[in-house]
C-alpha positions in Angstrom: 22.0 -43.2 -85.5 21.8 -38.9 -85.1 19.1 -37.1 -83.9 17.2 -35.7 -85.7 16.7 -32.3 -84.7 13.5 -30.0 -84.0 15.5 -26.9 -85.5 16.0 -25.2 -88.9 18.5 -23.7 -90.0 16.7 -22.9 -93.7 17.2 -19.1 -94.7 18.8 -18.3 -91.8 22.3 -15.6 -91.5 24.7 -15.9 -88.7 27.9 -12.7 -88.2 30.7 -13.9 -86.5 31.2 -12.3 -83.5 34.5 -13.6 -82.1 37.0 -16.4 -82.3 40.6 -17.2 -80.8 41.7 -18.3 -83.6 41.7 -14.4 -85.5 40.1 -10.6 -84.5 36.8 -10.5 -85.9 36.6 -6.8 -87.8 33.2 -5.8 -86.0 32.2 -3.6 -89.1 32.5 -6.7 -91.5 32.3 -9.8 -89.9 32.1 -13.0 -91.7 28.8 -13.6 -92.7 27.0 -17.3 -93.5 24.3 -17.7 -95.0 22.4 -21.6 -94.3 20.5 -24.0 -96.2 18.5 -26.7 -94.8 16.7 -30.2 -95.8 16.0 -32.6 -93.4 19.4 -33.3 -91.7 22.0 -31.9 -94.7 23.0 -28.3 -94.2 24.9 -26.4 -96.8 25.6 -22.9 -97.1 28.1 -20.3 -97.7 30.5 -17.6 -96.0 32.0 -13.8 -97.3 33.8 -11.1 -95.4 36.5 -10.2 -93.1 39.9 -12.2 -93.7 37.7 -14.5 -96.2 36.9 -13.6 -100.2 34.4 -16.6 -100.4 33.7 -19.9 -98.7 31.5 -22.9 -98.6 30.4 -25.6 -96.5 28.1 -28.7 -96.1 27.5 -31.2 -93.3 24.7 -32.7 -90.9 22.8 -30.9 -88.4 21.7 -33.9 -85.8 20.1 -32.8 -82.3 21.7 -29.2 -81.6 24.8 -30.5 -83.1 26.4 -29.4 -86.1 29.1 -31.1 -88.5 30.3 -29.5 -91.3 33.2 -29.7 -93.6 34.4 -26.4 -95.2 36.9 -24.8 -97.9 37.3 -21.1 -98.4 39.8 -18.5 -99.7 41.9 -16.0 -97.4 41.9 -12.6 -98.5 45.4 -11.7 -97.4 47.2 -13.9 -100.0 43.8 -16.1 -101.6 45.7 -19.6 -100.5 42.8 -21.9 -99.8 41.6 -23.7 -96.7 39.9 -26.8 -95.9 38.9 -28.5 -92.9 36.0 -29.3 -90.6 34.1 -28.1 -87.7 31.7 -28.9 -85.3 29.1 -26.4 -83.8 27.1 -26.6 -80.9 23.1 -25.0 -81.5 22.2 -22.8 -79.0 18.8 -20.6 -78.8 19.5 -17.7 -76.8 16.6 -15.4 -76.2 15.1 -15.8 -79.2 17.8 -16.0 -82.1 20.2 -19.0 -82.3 23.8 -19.0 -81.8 26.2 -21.1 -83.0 29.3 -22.2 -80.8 31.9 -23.4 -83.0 35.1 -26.1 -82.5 37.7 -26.5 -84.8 41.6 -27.2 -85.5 43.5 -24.5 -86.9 47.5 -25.4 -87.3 46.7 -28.3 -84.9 46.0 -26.2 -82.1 42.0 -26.1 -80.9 39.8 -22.9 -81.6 36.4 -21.5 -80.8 34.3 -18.9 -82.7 30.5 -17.5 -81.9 28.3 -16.8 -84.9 24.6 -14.9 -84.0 21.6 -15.0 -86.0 21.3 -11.8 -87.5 
């Protein structure tokens, strides 16, 4: 059985601030915007290469699972998969360290409370 965890992710906005797997347009990162109860986390994601995107999952210790889906700006095609993020506070904001498949090949963005 998870953890629970002593964090809370309620309310809060995270930028993305890099990621192999695309360049991260500085002036308009993605943004996401969280939602907590208890363990479920749910939330949802706008700018940069995305027009709108969603995700839910478990936040368990200082790890997060999620499942997501969003739309690509540069021809709206849709895409789904999961993630799992690593919860780090960092001198008083949180940042989230994030693994994921992309094309089959393994990828790592940073998001920062903002």
């Amino acid at each position: 059985m998870p953890t629970p965890s002593p964090l809370s992710l309620d309310g809060l906005v995270f930028d993305m601030v890099s990621s192999t797997a695309s360049v991260v347009d500085p002036t308009s990162p993605t943004r996401f915007v969280y939602h907590q109860q208890g363990e479920l986390v749910w939330g949802s994601y706008t700018g940069d290469t995305v027009t709108e995107g969603r995700f839910v999952g478990q936040l368990a210790g200082t790890e997060l699972a999620i499942s997501f889906a969003h739309e690509l700006v540069a021809d709206r095609s849709v895409v789904r998969g999961e993630a799992t993020s690593r919860v780090e506070e960092r001198d008083g904001t949180i940042a989230l360290i994030e693994e994921f498949a992309k094309d089959g090949v393994a990828h790592e963005s940073v998001c920062l409370q903002v």
